[in-house]
Chimera marker file (.cmm) of the C-alpha trace (Angstrom):
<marker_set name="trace">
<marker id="1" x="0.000" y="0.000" z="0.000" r="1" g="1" b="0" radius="0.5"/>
<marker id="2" x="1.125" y="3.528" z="-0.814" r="1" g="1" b="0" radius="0.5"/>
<marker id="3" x="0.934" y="5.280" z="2.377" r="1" g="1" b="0" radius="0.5"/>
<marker id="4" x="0.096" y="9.055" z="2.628" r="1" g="1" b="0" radius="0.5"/>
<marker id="5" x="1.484" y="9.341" z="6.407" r="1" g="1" b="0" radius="0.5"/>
<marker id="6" x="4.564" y="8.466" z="7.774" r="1" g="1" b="0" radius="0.5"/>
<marker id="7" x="4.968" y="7.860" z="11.963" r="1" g="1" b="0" radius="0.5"/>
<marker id="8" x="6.728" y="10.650" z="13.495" r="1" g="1" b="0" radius="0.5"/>
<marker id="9" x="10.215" y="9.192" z="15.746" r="1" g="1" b="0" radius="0.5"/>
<marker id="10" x="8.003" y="9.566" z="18.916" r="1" g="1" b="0" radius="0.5"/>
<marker id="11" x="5.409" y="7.012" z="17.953" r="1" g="1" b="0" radius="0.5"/>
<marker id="12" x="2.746" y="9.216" z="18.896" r="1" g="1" b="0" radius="0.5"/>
<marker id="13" x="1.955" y="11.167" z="16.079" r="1" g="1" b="0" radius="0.5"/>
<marker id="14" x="2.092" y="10.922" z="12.247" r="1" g="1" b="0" radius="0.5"/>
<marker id="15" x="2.761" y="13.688" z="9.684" r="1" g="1" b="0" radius="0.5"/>
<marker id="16" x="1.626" y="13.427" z="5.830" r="1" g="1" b="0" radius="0.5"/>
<marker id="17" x="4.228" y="12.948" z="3.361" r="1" g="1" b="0" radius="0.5"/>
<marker id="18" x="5.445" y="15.879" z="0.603" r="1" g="1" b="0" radius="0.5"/>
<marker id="19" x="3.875" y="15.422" z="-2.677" r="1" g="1" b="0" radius="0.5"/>
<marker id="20" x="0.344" y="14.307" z="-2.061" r="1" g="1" b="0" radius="0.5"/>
<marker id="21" x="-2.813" y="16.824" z="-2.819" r="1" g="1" b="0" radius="0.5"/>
<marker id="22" x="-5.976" y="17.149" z="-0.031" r="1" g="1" b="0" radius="0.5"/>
<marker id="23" x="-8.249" y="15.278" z="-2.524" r="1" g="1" b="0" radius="0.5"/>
<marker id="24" x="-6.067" y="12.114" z="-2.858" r="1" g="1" b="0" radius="0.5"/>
<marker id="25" x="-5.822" y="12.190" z="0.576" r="1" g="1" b="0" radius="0.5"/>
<marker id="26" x="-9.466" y="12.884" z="1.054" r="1" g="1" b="0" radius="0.5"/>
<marker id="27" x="-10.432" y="10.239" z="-1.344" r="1" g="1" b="0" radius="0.5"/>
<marker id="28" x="-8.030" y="7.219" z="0.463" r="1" g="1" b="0" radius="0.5"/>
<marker id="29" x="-9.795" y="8.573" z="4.008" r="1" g="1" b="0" radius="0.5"/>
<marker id="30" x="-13.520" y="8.448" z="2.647" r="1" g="1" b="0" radius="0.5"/>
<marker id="31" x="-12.652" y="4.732" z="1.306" r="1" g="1" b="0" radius="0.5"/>
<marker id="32" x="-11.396" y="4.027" z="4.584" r="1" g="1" b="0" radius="0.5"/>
<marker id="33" x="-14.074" y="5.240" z="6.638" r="1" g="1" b="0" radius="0.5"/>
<marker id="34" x="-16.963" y="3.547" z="3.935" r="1" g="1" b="0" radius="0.5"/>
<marker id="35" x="-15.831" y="0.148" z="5.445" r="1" g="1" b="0" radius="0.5"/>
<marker id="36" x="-17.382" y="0.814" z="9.043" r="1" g="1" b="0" radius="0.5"/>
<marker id="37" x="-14.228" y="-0.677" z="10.386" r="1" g="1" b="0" radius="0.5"/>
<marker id="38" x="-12.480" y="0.946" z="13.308" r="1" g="1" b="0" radius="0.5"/>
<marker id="39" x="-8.300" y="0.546" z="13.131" r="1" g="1" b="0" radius="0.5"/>
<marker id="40" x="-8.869" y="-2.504" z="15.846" r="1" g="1" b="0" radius="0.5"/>
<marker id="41" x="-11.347" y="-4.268" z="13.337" r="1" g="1" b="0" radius="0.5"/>
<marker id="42" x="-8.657" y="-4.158" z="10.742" r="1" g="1" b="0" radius="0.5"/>
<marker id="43" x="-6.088" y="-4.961" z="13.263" r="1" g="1" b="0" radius="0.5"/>
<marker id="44" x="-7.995" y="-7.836" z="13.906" r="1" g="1" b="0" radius="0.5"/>
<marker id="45" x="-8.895" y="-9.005" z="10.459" r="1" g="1" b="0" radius="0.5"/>
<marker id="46" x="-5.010" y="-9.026" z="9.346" r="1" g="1" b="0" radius="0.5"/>
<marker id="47" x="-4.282" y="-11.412" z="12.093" r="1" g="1" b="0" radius="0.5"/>
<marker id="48" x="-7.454" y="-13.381" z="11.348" r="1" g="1" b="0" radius="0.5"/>
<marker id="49" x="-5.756" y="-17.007" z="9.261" r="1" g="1" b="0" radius="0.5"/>
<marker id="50" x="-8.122" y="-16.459" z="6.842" r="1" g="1" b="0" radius="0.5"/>
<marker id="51" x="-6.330" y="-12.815" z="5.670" r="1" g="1" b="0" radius="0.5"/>
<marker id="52" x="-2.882" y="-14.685" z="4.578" r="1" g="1" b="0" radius="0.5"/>
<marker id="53" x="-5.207" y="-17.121" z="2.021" r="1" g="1" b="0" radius="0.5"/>
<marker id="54" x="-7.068" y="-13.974" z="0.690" r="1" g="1" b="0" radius="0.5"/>
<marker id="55" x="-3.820" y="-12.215" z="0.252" r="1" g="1" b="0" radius="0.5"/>
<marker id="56" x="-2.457" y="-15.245" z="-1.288" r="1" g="1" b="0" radius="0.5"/>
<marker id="57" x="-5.045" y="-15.741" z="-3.946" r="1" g="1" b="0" radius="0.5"/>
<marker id="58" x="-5.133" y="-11.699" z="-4.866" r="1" g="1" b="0" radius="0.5"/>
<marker id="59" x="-1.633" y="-11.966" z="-5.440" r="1" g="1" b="0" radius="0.5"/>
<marker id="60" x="-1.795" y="-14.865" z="-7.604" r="1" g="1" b="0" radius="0.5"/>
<marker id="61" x="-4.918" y="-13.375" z="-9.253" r="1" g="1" b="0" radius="0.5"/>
<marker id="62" x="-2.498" y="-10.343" z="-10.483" r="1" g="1" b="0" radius="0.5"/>
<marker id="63" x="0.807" y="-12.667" z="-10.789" r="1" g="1" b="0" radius="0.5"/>
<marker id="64" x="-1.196" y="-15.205" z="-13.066" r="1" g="1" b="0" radius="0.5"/>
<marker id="65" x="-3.332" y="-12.585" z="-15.717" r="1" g="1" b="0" radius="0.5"/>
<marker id="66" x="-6.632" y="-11.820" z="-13.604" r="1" g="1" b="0" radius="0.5"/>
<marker id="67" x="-9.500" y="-11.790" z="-15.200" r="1" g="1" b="0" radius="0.5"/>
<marker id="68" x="-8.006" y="-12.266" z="-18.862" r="1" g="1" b="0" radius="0.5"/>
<marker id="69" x="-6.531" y="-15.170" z="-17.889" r="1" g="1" b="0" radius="0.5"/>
<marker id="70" x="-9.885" y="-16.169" z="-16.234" r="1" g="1" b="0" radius="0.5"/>
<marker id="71" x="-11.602" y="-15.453" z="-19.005" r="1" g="1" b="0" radius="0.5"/>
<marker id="72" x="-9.348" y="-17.532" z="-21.324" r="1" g="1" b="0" radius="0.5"/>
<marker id="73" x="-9.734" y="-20.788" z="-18.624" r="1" g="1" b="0" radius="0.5"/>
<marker id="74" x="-13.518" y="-20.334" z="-19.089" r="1" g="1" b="0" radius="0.5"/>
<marker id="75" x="-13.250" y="-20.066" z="-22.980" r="1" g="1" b="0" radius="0.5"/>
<marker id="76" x="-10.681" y="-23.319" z="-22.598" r="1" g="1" b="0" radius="0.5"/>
<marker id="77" x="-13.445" y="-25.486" z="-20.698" r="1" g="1" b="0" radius="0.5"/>
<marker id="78" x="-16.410" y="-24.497" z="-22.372" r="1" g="1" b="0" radius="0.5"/>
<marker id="79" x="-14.648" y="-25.959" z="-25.566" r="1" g="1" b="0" radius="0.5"/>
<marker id="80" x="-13.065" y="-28.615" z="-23.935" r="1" g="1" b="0" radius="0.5"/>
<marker id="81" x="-9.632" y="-28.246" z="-24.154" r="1" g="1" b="0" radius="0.5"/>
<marker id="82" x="-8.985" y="-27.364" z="-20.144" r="1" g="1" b="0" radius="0.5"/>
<marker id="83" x="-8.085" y="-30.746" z="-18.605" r="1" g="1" b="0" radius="0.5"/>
<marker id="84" x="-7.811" y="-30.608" z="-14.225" r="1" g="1" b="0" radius="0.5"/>
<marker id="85" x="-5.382" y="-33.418" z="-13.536" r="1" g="1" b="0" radius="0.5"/>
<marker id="86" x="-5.938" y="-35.320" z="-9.689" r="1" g="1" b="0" radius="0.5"/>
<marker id="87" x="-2.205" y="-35.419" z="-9.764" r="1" g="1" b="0" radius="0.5"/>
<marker id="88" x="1.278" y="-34.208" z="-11.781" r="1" g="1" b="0" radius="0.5"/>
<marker id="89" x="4.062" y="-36.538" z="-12.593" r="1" g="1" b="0" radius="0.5"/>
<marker id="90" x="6.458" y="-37.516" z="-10.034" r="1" g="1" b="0" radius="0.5"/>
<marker id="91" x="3.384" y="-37.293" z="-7.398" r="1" g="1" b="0" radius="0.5"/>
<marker id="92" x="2.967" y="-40.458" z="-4.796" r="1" g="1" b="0" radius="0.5"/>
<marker id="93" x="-0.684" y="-41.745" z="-4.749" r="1" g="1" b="0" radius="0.5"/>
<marker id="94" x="-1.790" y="-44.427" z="-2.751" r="1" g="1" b="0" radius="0.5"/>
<marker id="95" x="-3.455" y="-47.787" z="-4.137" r="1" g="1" b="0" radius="0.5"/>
<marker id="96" x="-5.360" y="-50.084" z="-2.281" r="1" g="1" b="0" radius="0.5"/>
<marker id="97" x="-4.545" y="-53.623" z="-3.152" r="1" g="1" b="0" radius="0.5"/>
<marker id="98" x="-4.959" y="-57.180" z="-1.753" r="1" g="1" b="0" radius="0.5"/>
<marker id="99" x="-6.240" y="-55.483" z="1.726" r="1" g="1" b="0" radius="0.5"/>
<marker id="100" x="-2.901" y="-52.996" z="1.753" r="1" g="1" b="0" radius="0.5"/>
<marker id="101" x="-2.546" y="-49.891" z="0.782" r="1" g="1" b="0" radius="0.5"/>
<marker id="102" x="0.621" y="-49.717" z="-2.125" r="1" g="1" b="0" radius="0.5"/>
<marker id="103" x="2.601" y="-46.326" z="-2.077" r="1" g="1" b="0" radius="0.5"/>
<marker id="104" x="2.928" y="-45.640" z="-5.846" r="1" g="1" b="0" radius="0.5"/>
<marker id="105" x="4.941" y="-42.842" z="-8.225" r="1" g="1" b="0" radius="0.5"/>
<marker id="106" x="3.730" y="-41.262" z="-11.070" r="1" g="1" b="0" radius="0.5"/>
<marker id="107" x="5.944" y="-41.658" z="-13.752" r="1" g="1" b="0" radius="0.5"/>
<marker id="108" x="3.755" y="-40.638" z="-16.989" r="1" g="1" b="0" radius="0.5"/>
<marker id="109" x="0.312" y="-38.765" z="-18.052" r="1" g="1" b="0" radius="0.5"/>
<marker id="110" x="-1.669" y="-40.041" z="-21.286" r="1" g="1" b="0" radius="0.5"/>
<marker id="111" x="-4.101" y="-38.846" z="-23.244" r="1" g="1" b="0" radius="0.5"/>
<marker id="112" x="-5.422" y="-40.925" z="-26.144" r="1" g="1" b="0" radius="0.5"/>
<marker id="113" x="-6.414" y="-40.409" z="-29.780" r="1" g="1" b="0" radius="0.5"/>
<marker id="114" x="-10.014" y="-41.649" z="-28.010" r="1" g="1" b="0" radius="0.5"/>
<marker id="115" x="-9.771" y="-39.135" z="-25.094" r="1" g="1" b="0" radius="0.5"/>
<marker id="116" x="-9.243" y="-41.713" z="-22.582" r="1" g="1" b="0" radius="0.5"/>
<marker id="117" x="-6.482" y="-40.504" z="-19.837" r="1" g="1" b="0" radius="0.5"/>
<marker id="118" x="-4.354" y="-43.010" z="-18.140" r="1" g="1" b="0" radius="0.5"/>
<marker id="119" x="-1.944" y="-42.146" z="-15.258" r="1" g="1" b="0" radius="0.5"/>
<marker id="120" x="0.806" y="-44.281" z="-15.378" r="1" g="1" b="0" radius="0.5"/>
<marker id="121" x="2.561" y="-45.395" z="-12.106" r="1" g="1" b="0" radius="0.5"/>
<marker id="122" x="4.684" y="-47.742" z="-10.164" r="1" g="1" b="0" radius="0.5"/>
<marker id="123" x="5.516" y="-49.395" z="-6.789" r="1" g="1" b="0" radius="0.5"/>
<marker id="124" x="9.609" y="-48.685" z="-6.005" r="1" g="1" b="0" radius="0.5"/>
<marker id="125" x="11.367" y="-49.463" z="-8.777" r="1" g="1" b="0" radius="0.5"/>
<marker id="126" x="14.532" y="-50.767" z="-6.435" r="1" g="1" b="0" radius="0.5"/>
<marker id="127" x="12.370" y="-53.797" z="-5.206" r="1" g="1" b="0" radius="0.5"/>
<marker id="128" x="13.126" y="-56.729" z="-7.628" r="1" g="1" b="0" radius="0.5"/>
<marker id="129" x="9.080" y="-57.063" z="-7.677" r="1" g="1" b="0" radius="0.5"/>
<marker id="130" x="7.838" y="-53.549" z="-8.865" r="1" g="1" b="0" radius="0.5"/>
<marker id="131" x="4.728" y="-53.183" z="-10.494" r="1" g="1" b="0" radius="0.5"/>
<marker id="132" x="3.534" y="-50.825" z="-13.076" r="1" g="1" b="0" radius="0.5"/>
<marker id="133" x="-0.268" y="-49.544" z="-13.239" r="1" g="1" b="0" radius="0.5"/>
<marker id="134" x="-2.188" y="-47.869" z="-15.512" r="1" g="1" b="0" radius="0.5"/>
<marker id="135" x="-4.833" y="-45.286" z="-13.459" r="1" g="1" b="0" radius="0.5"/>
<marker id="136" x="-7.887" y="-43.371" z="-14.604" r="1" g="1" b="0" radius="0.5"/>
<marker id="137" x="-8.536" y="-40.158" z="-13.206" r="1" g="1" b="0" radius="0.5"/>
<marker id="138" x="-11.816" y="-40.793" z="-12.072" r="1" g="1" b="0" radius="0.5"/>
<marker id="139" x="-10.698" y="-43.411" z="-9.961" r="1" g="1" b="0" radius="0.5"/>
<marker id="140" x="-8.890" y="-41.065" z="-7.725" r="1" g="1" b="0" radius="0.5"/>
<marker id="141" x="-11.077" y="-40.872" z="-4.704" r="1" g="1" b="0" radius="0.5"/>
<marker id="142" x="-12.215" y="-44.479" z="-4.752" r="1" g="1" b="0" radius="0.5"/>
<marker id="143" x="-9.580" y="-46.705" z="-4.970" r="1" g="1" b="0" radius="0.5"/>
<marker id="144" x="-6.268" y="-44.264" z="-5.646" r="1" g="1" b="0" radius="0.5"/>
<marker id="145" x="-5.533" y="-41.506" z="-3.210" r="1" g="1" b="0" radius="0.5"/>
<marker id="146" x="-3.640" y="-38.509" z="-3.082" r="1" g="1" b="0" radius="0.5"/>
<marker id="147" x="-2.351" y="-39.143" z="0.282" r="1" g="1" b="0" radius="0.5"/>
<marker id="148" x="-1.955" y="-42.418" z="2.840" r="1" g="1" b="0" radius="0.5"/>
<marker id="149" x="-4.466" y="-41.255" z="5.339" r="1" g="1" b="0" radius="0.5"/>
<marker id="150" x="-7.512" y="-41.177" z="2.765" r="1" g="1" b="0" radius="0.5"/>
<marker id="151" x="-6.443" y="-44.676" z="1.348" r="1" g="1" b="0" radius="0.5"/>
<marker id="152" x="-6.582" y="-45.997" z="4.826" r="1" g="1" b="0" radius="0.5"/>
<marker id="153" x="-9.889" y="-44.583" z="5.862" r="1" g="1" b="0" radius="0.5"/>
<marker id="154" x="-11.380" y="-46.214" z="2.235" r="1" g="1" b="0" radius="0.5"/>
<marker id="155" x="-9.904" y="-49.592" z="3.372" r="1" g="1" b="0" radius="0.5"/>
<marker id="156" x="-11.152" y="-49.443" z="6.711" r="1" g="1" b="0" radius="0.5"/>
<marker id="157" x="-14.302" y="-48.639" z="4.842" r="1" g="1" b="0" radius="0.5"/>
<marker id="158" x="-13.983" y="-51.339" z="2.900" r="1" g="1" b="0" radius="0.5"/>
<marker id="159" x="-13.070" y="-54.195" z="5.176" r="1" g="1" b="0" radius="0.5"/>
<marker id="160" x="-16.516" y="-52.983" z="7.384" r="1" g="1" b="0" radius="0.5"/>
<marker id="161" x="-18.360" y="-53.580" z="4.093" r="1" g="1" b="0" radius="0.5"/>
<marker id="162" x="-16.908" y="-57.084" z="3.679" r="1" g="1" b="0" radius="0.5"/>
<marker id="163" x="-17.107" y="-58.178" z="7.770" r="1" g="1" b="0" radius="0.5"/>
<marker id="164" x="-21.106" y="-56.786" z="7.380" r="1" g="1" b="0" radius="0.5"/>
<marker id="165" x="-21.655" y="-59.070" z="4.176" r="1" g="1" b="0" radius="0.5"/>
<marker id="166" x="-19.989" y="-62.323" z="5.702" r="1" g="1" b="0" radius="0.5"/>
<marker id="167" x="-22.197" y="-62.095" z="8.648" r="1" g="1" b="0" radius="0.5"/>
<link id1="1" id2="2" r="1" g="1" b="0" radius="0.2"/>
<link id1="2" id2="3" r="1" g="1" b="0" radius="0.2"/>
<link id1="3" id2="4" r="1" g="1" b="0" radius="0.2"/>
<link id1="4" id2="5" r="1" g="1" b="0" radius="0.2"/>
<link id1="5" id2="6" r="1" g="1" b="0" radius="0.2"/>
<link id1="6" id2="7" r="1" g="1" b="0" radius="0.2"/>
<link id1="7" id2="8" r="1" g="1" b="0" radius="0.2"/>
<link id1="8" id2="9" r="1" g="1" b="0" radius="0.2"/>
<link id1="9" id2="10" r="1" g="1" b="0" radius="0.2"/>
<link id1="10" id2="11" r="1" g="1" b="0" radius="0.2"/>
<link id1="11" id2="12" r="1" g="1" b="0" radius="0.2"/>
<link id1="12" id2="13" r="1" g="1" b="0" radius="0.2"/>
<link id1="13" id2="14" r="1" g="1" b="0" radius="0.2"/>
<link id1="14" id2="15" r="1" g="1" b="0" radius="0.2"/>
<link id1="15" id2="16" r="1" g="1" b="0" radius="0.2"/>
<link id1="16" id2="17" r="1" g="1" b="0" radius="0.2"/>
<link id1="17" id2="18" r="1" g="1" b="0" radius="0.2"/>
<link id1="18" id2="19" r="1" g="1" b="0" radius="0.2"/>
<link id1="19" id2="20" r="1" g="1" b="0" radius="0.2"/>
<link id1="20" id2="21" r="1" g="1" b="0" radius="0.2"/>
<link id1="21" id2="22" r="1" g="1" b="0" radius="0.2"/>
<link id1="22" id2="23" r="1" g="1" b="0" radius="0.2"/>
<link id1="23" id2="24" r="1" g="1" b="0" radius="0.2"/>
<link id1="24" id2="25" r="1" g="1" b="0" radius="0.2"/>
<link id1="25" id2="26" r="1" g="1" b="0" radius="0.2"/>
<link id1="26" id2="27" r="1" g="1" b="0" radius="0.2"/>
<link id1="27" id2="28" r="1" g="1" b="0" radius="0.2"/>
<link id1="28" id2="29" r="1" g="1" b="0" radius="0.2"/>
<link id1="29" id2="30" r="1" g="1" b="0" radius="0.2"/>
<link id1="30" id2="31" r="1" g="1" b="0" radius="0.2"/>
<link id1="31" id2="32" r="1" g="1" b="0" radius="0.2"/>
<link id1="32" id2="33" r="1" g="1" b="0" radius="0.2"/>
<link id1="33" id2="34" r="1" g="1" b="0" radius="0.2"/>
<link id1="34" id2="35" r="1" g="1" b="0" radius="0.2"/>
<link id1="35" id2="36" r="1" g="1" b="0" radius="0.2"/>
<link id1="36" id2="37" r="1" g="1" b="0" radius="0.2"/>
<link id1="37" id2="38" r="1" g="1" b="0" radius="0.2"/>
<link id1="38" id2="39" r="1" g="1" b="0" radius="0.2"/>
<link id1="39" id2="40" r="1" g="1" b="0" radius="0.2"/>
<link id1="40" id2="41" r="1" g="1" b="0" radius="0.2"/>
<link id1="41" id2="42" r="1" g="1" b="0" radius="0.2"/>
<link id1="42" id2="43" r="1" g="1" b="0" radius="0.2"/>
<link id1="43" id2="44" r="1" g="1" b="0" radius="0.2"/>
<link id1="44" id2="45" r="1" g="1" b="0" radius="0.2"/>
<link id1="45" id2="46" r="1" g="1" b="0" radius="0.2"/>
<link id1="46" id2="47" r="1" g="1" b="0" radius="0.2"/>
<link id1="47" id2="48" r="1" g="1" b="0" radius="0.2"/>
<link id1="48" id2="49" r="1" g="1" b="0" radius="0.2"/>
<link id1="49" id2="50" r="1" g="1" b="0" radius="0.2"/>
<link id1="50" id2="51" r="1" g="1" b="0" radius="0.2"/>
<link id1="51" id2="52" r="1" g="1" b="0" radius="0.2"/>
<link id1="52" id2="53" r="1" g="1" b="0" radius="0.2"/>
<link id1="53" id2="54" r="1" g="1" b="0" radius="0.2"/>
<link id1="54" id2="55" r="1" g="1" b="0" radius="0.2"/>
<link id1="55" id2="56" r="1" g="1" b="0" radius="0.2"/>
<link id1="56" id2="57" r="1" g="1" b="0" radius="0.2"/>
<link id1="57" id2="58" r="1" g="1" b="0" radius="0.2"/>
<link id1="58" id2="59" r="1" g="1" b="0" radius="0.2"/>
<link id1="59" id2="60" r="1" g="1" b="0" radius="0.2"/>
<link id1="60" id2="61" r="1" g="1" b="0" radius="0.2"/>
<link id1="61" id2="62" r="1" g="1" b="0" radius="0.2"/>
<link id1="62" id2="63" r="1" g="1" b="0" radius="0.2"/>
<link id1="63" id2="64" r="1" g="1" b="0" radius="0.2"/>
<link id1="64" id2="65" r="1" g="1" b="0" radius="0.2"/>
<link id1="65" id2="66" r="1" g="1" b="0" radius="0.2"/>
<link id1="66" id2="67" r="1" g="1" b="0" radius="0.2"/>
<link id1="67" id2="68" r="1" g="1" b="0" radius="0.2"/>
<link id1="68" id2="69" r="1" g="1" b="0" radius="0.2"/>
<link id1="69" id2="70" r="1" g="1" b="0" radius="0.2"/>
<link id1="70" id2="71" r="1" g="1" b="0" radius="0.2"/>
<link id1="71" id2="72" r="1" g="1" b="0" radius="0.2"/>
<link id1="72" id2="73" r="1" g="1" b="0" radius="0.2"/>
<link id1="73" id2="74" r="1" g="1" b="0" radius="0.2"/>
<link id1="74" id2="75" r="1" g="1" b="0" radius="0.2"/>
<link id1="75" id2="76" r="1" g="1" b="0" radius="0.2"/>
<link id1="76" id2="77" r="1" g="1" b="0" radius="0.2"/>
<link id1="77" id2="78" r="1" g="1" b="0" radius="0.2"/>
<link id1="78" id2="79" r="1" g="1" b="0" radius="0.2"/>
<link id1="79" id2="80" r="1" g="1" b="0" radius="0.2"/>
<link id1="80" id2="81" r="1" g="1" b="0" radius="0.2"/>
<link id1="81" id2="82" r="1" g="1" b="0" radius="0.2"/>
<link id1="82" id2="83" r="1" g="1" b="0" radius="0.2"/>
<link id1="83" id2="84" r="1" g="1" b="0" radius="0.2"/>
<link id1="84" id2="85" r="1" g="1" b="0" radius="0.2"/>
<link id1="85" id2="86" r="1" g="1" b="0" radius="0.2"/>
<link id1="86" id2="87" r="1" g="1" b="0" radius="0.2"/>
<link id1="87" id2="88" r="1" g="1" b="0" radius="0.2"/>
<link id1="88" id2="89" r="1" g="1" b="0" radius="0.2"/>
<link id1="89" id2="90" r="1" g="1" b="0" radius="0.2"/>
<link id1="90" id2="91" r="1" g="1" b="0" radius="0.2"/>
<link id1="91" id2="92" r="1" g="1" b="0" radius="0.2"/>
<link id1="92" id2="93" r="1" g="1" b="0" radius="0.2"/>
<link id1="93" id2="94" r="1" g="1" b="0" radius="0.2"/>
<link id1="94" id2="95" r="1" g="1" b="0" radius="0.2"/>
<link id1="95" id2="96" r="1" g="1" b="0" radius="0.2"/>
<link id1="96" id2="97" r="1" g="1" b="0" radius="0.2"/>
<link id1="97" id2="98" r="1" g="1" b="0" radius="0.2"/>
<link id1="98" id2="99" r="1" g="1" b="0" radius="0.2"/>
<link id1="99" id2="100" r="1" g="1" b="0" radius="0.2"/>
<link id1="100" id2="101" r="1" g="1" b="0" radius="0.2"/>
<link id1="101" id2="102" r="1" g="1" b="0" radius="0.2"/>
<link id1="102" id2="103" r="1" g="1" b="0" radius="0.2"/>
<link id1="103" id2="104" r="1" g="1" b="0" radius="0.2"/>
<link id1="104" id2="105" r="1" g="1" b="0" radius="0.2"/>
<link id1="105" id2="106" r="1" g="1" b="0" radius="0.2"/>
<link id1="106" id2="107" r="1" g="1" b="0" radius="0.2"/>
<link id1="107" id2="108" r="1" g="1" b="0" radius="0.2"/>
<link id1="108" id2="109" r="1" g="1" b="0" radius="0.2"/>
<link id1="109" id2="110" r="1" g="1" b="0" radius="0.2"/>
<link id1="110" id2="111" r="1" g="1" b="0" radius="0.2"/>
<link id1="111" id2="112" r="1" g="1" b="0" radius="0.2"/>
<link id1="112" id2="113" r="1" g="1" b="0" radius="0.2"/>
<link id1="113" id2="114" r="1" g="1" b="0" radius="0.2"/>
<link id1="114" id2="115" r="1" g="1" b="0" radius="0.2"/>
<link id1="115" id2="116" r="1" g="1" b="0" radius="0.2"/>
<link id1="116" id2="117" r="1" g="1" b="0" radius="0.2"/>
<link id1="117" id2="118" r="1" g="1" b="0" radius="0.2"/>
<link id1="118" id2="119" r="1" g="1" b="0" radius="0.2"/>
<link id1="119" id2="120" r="1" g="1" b="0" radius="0.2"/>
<link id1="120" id2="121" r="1" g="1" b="0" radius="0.2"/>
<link id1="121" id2="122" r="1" g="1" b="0" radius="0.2"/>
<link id1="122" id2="123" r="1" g="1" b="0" radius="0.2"/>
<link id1="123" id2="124" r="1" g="1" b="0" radius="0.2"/>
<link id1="124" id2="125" r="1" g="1" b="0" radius="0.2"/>
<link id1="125" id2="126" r="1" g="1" b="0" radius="0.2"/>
<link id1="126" id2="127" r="1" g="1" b="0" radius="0.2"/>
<link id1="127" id2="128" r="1" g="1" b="0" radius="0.2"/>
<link id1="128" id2="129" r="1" g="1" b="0" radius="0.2"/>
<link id1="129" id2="130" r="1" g="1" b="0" radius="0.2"/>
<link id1="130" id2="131" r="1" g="1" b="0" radius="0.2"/>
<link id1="131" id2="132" r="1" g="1" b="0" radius="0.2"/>
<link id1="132" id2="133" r="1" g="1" b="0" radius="0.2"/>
<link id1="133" id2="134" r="1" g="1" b="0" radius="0.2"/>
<link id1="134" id2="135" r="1" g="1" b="0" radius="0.2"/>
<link id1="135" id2="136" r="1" g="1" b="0" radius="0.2"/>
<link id1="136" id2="137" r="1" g="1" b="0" radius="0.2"/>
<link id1="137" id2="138" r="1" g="1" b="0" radius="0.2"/>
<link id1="138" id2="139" r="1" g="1" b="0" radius="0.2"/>
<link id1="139" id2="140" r="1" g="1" b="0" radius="0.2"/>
<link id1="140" id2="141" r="1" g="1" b="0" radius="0.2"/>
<link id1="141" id2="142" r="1" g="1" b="0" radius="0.2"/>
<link id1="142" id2="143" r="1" g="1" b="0" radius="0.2"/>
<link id1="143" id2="144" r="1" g="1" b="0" radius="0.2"/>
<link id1="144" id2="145" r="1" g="1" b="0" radius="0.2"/>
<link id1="145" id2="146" r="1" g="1" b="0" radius="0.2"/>
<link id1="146" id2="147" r="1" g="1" b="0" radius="0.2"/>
<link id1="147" id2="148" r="1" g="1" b="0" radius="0.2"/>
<link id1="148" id2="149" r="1" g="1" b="0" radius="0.2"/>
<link id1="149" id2="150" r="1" g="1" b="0" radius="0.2"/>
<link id1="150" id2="151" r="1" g="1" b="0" radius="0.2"/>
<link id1="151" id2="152" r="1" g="1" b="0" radius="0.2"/>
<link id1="152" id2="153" r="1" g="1" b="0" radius="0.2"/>
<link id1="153" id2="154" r="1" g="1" b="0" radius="0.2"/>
<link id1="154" id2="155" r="1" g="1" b="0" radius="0.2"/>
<link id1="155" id2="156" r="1" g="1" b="0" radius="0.2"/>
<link id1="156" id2="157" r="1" g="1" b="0" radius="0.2"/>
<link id1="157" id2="158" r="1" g="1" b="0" radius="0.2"/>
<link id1="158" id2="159" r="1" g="1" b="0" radius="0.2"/>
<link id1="159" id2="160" r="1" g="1" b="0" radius="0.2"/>
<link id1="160" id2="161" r="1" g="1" b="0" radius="0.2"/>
<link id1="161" id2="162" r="1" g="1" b="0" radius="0.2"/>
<link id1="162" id2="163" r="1" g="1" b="0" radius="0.2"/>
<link id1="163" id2="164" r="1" g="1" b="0" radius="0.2"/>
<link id1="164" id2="165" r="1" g="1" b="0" radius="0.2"/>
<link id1="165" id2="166" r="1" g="1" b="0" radius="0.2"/>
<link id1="166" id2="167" r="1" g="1" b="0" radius="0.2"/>
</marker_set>
């Protein structure tokens, strides 16, 4: 923020600064005051967690092209040539298999002549008994996972749904 007033050595007081007119000054006061907010309520709000996110996503609105560049993501999807990939390659997902959940690395992203994605991955290459998958996007969620704690709750899920069909 450009400020108008700088704080006097005392602490106490402030002074304006050379070079701005009345009006600007006028203009950034009237602003101020049309919030309602008293200087604890925005004391309060820039300590508030939520203030670092907002200031996070204004300043990648303006580093990333505002609303151009929205406008061009919108233009993208409606045609549908914007693709939102679960994950990017060299990600670990999670995979349950045979009652365990498999920590897995994305080495490749594919999309066919047909449209189809695939999201190729594999267990640890240094084990003499790696495996390679093939993944589709939409089953990230249900049986892949972006981190170990989800893949665990879905197999706890899952072994309640197998104990309440065997009895």
């Amino acid at each position: 923020m450009n400020r108008f007033t700088l704080r006097l050595p005392d602490d106490m007081r402030a002074d304006l600064k050379p070079g701005y007119g009345w009006c600007e000054i006028a203009e950034r006061l009237a602003a101020y005051e049309d919030t309602g907010l008293e200087p604890e309520g925005v004391a309060a709000l820039m300590s508030h967690p939520d203030h670092a996110y907002a200031h996070y996503i204004k300043e990648m609105w303006h580093e990333n092209g505002g609303m151009e560049r929205m406008e061009k993501l919108a233009k993208a999807e409606a045609e549908g040539r914007l693709l939102v990939l679960p994950c990017k390659v060299g990600d670990t997902v999670f995979d349950i298999q045979d009652g365990h959940v498999s920590v897995l690395t994305v080495e490749s992203i594919h999309i066919w002549s047909s449209g189809a994605i695939r999201i190729s991955a594999h267990t640890d290459k240094t084990s003499m008994y790696w495996k390679s998958f093939e993944l589709r996007p939409e089953g990230f969620g249900k049986v892949f996972f972006l981190n170990r704690e989800e893949a665990k709750k879905a197999l706890a899920a899952m072994d309640c749904v197998k104990k309440e069909a065997s009895e």
